[in-house]
C-alpha positions as CSV (number, residue, x, y, z in Angstrom):
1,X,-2.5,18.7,9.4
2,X,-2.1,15.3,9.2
3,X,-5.0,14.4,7.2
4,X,-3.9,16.8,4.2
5,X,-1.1,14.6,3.0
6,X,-3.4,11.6,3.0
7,X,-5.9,13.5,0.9
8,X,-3.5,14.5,-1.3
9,X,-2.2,11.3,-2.8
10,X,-5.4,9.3,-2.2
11,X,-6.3,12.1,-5.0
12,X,-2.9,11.3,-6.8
13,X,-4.0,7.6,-6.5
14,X,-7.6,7.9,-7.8
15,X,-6.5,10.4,-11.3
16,X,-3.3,8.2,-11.8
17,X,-4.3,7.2,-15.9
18,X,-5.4,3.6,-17.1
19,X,-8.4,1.5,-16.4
20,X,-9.6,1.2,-12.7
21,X,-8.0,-2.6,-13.0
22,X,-5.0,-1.5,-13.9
23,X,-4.3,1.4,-11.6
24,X,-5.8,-1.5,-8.7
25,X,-3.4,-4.0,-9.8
26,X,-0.8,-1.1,-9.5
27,X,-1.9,-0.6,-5.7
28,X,-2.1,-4.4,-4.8
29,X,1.7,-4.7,-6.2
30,X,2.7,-2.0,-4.4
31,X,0.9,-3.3,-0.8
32,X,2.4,-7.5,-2.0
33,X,6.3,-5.5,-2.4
34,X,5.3,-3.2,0.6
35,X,4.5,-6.1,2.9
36,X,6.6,-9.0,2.3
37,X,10.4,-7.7,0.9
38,X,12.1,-6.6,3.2
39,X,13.4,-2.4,2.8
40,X,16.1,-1.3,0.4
41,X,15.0,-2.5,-3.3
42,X,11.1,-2.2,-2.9
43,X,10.6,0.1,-5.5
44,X,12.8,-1.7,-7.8
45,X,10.8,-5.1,-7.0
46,X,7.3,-3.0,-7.5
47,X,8.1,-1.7,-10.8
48,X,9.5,-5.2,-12.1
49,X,6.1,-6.6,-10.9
50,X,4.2,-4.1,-12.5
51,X,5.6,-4.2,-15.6
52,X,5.2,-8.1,-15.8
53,X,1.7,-7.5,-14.7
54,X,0.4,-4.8,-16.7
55,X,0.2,-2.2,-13.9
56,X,0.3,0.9,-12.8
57,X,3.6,1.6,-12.1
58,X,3.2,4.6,-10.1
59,X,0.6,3.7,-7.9
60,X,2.8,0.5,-7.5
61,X,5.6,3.5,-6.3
62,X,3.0,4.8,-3.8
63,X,1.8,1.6,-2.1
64,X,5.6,0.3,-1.5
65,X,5.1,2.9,1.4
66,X,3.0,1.4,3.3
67,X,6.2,0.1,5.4
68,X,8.3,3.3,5.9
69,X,10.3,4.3,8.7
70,X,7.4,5.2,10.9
71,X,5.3,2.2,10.2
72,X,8.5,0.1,10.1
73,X,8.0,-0.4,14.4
74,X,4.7,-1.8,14.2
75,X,4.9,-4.1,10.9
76,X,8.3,-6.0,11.3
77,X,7.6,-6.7,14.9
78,X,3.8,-7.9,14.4
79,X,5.6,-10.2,11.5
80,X,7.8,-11.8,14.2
81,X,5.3,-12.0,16.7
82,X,3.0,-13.4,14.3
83,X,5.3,-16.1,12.9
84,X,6.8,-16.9,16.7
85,X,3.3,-18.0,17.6
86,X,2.7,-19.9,14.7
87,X,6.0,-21.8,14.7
88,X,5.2,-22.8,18.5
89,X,7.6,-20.2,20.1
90,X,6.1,-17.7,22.3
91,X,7.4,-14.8,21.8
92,X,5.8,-11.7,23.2
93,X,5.9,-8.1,22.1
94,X,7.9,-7.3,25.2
95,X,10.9,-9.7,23.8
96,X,10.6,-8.3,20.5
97,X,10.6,-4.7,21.8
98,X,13.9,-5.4,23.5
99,X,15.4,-7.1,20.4
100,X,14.2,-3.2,18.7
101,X,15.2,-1.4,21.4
102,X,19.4,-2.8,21.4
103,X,19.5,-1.6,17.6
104,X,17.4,1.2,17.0
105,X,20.1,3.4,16.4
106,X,20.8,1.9,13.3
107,X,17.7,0.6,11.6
108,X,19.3,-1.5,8.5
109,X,21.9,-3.4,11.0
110,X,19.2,-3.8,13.2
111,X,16.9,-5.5,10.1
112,X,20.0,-7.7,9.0
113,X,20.4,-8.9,12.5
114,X,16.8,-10.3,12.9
115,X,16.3,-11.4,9.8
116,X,19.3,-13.8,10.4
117,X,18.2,-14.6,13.7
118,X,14.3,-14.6,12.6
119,X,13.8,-14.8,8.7
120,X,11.5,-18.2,9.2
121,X,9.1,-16.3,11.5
122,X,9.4,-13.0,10.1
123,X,8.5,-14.8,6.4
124,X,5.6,-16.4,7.9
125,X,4.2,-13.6,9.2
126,X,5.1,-11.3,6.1
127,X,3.3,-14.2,4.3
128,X,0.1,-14.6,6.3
129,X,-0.4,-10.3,6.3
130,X,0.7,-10.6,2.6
131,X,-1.9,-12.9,1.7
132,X,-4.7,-11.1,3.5
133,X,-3.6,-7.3,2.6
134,X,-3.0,-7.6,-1.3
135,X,-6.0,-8.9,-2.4
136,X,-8.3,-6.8,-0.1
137,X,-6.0,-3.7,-1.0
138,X,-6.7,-4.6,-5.0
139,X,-10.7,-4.5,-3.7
140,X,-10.9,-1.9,-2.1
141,X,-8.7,0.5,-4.5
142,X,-11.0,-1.0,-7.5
143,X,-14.2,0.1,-5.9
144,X,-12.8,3.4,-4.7
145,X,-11.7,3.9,-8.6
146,X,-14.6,3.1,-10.1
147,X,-16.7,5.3,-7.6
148,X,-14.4,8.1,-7.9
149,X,-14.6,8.0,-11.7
150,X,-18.4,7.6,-11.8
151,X,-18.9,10.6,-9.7
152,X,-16.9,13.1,-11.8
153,X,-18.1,11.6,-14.8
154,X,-21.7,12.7,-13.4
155,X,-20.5,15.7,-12.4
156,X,-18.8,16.8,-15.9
157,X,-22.8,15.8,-17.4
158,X,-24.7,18.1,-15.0
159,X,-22.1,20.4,-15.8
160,X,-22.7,20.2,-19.3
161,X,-26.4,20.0,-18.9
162,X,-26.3,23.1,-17.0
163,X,-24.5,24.8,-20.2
164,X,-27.2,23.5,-22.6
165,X,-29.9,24.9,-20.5
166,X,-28.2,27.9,-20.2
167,X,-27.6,28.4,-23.9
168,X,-30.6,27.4,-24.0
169,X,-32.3,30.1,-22.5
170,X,-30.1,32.6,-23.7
171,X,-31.3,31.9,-27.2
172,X,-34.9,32.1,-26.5
């Protein structure tokens, strides 16, 4: 059940139009905007990108959900955790649970709040993921494209070879 709606827009990713490149570019904008701005404008801020960038727009769209409200629990507090450590705090998932935990009722006031408290070590963790996820994102998508698009392209030959033969034959 829950593997259906992956499969259906990893198929709406992979027949989105435009070179492989472009509909890559499209995904790594999408995982950059996804990643590092906070909610509330993403898709705004992944279409401007793409359009400066020459890419797919829609995939863009797609990969700005990579943080939505289910994933939004694990990413923003791994960002502060992540940027704690680095900045020589130790903050442990524990704390960063309880700051969740007193807000969670109302997720936007909650992301305000922490972000004033926070924003250094949240944007040094957004950065550090940021920098790892969008270029192995762009990758990954590319090589999924280009596979994709080399298998149908066999399949619509042997499909057409299998119509010769068979005209073929029918004439003989």
């Amino acid at each position: 059940m829950i593997k259906r709606p992956f499969r259906y827009y990893y198929l709406k990713l992979l027949r989105q139009r435009g070179t492989p490149e472009q509909i890559a570019m499209g995904v790594a904008v999408g995982i950059f905007v996804g990643l590092f701005i906070p909610p509330l404008g993403q898709i705004f801020f992944a279409v401007l990108f793409a359009t400066l960038l020459n890419a797919n727009r829609i995939t863009a769209c797609l990969a700005t959900w990579i943080s939505n409200p289910v994933t939004f629990f694990i990413i923003y507090p791994f960002y502060l955790w992540l940027g704690a450590n680095i900045m020589g705090h130790s903050m442990s998932f524990i704390e960063i649970q309880e700051l969740m935990k007193e807000g969670a009722d109302e997720i936007f006031t909650l992301f305000v709040q922490i972000l004033k408290d926070y924003a250094l070590a949240y944007f040094i963790g957004a950065s550090i993921c940021t920098i790892i996820f969008t270029p192995l994102s762009y990758f990954l998508s590319l090589k999924l494209i280009v596979k994709f698009r080399l298998k149908k392209q066999a399949r619509i030959e042997k499909k057409k070879r299998a119509r010769k033969s068979k005209a073929i034959k029918n004439i003989t």
